[in-house]
VEXRODREN-256142 format. One record per residue (C-alpha): residue number from 1; residue in three letters; x, y negated, z negated. Coordinates in pm, whole numbers. Example, Ala and Ser with C-alpha at 12.3 -4.5 7.8 and 13.67 -1.06 7.14 Angstrom:
+-----+---------+--------+--------+--------+
! num ! residuo !     c1 !     c2 !     c3 !
+-----+---------+--------+--------+--------+
!   1 !     Ala !   1230 !    450 !   -780 !
!   2 !     Ser !   1367 !    106 !   -714 !
+-----+---------+--------+--------+--------+
***
This chain:
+-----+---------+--------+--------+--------+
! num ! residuo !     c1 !     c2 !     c3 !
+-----+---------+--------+--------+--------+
!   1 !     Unk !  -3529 !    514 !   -397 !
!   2 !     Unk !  -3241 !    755 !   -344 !
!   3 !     Unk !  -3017 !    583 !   -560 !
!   4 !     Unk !  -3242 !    562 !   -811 !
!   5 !     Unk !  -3282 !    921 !   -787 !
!   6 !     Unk !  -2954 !    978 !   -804 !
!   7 !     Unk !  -2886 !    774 !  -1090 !
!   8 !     Unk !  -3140 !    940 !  -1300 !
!   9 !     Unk !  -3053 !   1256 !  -1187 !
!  10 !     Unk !  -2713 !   1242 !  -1311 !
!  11 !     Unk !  -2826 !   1040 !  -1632 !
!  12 !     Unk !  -3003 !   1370 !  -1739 !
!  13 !     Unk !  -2737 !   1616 !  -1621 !
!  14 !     Unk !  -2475 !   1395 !  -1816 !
!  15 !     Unk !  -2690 !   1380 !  -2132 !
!  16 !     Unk !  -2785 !   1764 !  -2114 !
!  17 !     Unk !  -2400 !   1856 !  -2079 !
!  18 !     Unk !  -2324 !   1619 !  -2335 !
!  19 !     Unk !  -2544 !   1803 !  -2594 !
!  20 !     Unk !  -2445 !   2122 !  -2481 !
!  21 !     Unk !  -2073 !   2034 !  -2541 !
!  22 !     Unk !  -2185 !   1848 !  -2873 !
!  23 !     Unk !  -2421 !   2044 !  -3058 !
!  24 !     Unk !  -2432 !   2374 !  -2899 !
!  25 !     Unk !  -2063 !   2477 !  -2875 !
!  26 !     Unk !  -2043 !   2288 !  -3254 !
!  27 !     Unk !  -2324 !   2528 !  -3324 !
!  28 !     Unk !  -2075 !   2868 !  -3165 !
!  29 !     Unk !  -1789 !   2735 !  -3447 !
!  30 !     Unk !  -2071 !   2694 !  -3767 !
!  31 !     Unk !  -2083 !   3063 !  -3865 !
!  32 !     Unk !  -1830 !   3280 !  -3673 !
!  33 !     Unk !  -1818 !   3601 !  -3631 !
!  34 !     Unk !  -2191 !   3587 !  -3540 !
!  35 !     Unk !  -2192 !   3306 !  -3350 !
!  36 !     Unk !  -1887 !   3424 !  -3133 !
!  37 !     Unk !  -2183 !   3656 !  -2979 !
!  38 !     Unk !  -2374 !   3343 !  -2861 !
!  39 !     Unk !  -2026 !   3233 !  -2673 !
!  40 !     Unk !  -2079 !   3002 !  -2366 !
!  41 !     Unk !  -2335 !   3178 !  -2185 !
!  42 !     Unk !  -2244 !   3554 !  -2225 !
!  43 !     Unk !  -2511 !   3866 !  -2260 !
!  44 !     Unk !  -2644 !   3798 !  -2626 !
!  45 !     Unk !  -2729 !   3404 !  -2494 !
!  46 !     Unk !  -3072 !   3311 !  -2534 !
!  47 !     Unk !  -3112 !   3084 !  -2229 !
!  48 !     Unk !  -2972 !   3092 !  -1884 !
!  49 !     Unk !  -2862 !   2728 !  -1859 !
!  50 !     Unk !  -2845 !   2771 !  -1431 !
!  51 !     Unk !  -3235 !   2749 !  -1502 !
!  52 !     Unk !  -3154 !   2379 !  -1556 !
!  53 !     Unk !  -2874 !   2284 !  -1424 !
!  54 !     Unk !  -2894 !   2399 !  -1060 !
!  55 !     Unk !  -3264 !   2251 !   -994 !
!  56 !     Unk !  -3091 !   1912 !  -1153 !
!  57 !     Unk !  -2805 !   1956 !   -907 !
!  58 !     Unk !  -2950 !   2030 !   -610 !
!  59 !     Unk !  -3179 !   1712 !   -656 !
!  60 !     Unk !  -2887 !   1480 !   -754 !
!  61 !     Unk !  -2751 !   1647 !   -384 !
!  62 !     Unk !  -3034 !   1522 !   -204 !
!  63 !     Unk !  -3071 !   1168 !   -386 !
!  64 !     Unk !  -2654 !   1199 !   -346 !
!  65 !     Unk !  -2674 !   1206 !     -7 !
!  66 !     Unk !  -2988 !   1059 !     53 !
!  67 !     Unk !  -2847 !    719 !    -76 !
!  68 !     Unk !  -2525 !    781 !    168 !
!  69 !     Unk !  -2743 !    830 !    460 !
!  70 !     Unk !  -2983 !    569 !    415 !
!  71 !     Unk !  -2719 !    296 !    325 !
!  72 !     Unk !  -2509 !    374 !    646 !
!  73 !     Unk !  -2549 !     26 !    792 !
!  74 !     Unk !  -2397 !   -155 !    510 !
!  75 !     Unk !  -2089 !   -334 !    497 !
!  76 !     Unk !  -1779 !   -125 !    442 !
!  77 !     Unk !  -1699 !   -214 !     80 !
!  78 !     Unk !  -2055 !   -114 !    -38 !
!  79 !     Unk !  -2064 !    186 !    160 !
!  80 !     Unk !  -1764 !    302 !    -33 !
!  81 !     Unk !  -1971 !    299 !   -334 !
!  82 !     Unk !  -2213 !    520 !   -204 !
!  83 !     Unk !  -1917 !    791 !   -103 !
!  84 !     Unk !  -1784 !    786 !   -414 !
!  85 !     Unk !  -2025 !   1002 !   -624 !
!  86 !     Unk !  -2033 !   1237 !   -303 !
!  87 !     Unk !  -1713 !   1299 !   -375 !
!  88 !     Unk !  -1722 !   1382 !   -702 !
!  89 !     Unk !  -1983 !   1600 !   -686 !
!  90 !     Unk !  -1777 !   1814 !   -431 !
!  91 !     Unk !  -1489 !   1784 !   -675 !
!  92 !     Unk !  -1763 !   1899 !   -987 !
!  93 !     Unk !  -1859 !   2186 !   -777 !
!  94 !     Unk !  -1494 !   2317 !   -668 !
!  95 !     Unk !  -1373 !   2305 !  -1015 !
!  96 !     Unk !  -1681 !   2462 !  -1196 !
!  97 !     Unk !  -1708 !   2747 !   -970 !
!  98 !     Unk !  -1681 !   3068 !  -1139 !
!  99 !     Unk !  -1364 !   3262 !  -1038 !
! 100 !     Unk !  -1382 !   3597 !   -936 !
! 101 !     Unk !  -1058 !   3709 !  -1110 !
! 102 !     Unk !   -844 !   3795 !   -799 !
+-----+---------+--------+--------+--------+
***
């Protein structure tokens, strides 16, 4: 069941960023100036996109690990397979972190 959440879970956040990258930043480029105040997420944005995207991560965390703890007593070379996306989503979150500028 965790891995199926999982799965889904990152099915949607993939298709969500997907159309943000797609059709919303092609949307920023369509009429500039006036779209530059819409840029990625500033004051004049309509939506906060954290609204979606941090519920969706924190339950791809749980199905991440979830899946990783449940499948603990399987062989090695599956195991491995259920590490992996662990590990991305470590490596997601350390290079999407806002910097603070120092």
């Amino acid at each position: 069941m965790f891995l199926w959440l999982s799965i889904l879970a990152a099915g949607i956040g993939l298709g969500a960023k997907i159309f943000d990258l797609l059709v919303l930043a092609g949307a920023w480029g369509a009429s500039p100036p006036a779209s530059l105040a819409l840029m990625p997420y500033g004051a004049g944005y309509p939506i906060d996109p954290g609204n979606f995207f941090q519920p969706l991560s924190a339950i791809l965390l749980v199905a991440i690990l979830g899946a990783l703890i449940s499948g603990r007593k399987t062989p090695f070379e599956y195991r491995i397979w259920l590490w992996l996306p662990l590990l991305m989503f470590i490596l997601i979150w350390i290079f999407t972190r806002p910097f603070s500028g120092r």
